[in-house]
N, C-alpha and C positions, 0 to 999 in steps of 0.2 A: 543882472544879466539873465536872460533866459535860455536857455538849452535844451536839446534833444536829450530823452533817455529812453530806456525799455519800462516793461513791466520783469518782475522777478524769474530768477532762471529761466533768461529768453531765449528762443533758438536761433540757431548760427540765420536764418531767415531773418528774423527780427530785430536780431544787431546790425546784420545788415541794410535792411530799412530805412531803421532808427540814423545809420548813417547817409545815408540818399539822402533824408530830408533835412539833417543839417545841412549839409552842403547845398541843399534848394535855400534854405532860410537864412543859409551863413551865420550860422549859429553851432556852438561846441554845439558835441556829443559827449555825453558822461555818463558811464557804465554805470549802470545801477545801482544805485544803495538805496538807504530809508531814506522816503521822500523829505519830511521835514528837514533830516540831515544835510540832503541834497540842495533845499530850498536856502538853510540857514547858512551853509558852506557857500556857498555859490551865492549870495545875497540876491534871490531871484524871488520876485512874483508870484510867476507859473512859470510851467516846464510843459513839453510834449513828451506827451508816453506812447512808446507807440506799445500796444500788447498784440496778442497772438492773430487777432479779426480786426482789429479799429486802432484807431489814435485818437486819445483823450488827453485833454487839454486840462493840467492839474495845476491846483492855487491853493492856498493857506484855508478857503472859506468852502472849498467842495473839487467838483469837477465837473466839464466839460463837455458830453459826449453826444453821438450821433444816436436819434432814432425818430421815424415817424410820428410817435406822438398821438397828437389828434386830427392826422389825417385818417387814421381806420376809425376811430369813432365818430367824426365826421362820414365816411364813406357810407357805413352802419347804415346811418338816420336816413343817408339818401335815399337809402335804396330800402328802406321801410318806408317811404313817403314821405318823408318830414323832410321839412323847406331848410337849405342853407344858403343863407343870403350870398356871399361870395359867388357859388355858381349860380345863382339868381342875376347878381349884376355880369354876371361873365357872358353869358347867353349863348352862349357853347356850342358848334354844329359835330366836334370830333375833328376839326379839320386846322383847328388854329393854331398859329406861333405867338408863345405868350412872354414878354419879356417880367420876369419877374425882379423890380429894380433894388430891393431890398431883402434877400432872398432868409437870413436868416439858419433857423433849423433845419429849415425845408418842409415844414409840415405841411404847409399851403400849395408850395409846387405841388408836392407830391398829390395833394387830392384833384390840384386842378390836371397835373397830367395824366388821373385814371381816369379822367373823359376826353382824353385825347388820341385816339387812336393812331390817328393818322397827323398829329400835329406833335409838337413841342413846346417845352418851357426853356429857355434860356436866362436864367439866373446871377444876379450879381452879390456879389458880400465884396465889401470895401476892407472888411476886418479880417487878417490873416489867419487869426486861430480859429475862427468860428471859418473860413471856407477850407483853410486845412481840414478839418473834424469833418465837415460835412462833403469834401471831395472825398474821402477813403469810404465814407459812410453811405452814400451814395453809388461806389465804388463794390463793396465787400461784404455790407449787410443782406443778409436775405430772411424774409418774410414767410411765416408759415403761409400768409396770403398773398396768392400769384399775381392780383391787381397790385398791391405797393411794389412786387420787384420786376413787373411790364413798366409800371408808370417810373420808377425811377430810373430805367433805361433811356425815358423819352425825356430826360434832362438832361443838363449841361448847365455848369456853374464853372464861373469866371472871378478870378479876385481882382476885383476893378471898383472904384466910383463908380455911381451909376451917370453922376453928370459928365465925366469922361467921356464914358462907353457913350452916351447920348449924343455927344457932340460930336462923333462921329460914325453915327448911324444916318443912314440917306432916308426921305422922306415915307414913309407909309413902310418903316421894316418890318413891321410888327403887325399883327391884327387889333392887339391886346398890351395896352400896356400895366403892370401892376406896382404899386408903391402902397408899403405898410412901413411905416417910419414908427422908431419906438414913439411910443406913446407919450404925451407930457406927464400926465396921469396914469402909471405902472400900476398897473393890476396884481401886485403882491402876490396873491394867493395863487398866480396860475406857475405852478412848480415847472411846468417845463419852459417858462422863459427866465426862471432866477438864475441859473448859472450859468445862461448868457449875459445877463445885462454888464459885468466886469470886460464884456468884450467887444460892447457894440459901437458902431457910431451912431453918435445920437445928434443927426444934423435936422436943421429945419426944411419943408420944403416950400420954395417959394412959388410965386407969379411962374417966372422964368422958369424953373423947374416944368411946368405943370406945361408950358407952352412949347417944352420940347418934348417933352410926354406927347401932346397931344400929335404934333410934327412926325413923330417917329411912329406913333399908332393909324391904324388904318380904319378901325371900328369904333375903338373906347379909350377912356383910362377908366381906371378903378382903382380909389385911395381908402384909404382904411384910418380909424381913427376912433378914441376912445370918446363917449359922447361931451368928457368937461375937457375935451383939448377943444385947442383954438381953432385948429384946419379946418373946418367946416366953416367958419367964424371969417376967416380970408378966404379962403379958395371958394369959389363957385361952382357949385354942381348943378346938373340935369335932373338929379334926386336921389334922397339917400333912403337906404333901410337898415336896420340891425335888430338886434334884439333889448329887449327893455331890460331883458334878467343878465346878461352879461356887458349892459352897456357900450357895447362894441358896434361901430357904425360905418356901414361901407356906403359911400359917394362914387358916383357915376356920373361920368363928362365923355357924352357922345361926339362926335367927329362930323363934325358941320361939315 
């Protein structure tokens, strides 16, 4: 069973939270004790914690939580000159709505929305604990740099399929459409996606997929994928780039 809890000696704020969100989840609430206690009493998984600034998503093997990541060290490189393929294939005027269909952490929104001034990202996560963590987080986190908490204004995340939400978006909603689907081939060593992958869905994306991608985009799609997965392998692009040291490859399919 999984359940709502606090973090230790929480304020009468936090209990109360803690209690809103079971009732969004329909899920108990259970006052705080020792987490394993909690985990082993309750014979649960994970739990939601909510603490004082965030809710973090706790399990037997770590935890959950929200933060930027490698959008700021991505941003960095940009603006020392050095190339990132992502906003290479994006081709960005500041003016675009970018459906993001596998939103994830948010690290990606997050960099492509600090070149969007006058545009947006609209983001999906299928998976409940990972857009829990990343709504409050998105929500309540703030940045010694005023570029990550302007650009995470200029989002909006939604807990939905993204094949759903697609099939009922009307033709050209988007400028931009983006899909990064876990990887076949998980890249271990990058710490900030281990404590997600306990929470992801890891669907494939097909033909169909990509032809309503294309349908609901106005400009592009741009898919993402590790260089020994398959999607490059099926899917058809216009041309990909990435880098040879991280193995990591982004495909571009322009809008005939």
């Amino acid at each position: 069973m999984i359940f709502v809890t606090t973090s230790h000696k929480p304020t009468k704020e936090q209990a109360l939270k803690a209690k809103q969100l079971a009732r969004e989840l329909n899920l108990p609430y259970i006052p705080r004790r020792s987490f394993r206690d909690l985990l082993e009493v309750v014979g649960s998984d994970y739990c939601y914690v909510v603490e004082s600034d965030r809710i973090v998503v706790k399990y037997r093997e770590g935890s959950l939580f929200f933060h930027p990541s490698t959008a700021k060290v991505r941003m960095r490189n940009v603006r020392k000159g050095l190339k990132d393929h992502l906003i290479e294939c994006l081709q960005l005027k500041g003016n675009e709505w970018i459906l993001d269909t596998t939103f994830g952490l948010g690290a990606e929104a997050i960099l492509m929305a600090g070149f969007l001034k006058d545009g947006k990202v609209v983001g999906l996560e299928a998976s409940t604990p990972i857009y829990i963590v990343v709504r409050e987080g998105l929500k309540n986190y703030r940045d010694k740099e005023d570029w990550v908490n302007d650009a995470m204004r200029r989002i909006e995340i939604l807990n939905i399929d993204y094949r759903k939400y697609l099939a009922n978006c009307s033709d050209d909603s988007f400028d931009i459409v983006y899909c990064d689907p876990m990887f076949e081939n998980p890249v271990y060593e990058s710490s900030s996606m281990n404590p997600l992958r306990p929470f992801a869905v890891y669907d494939t994306v097909t033909d169909e997929d990509i032809e309503e991608m294309l349908r609901v985009a106005r400009k592009r799609v741009v898919l993402k994928a590790h260089a020994f997965d398959s999607l490059f392998d099926r899917i058809r692009v216009d041309r990909i780039t990435g880098s040879r040291k991280s193995q990591v490859l982004y495909g571009v399919i322009e809008k005939k």
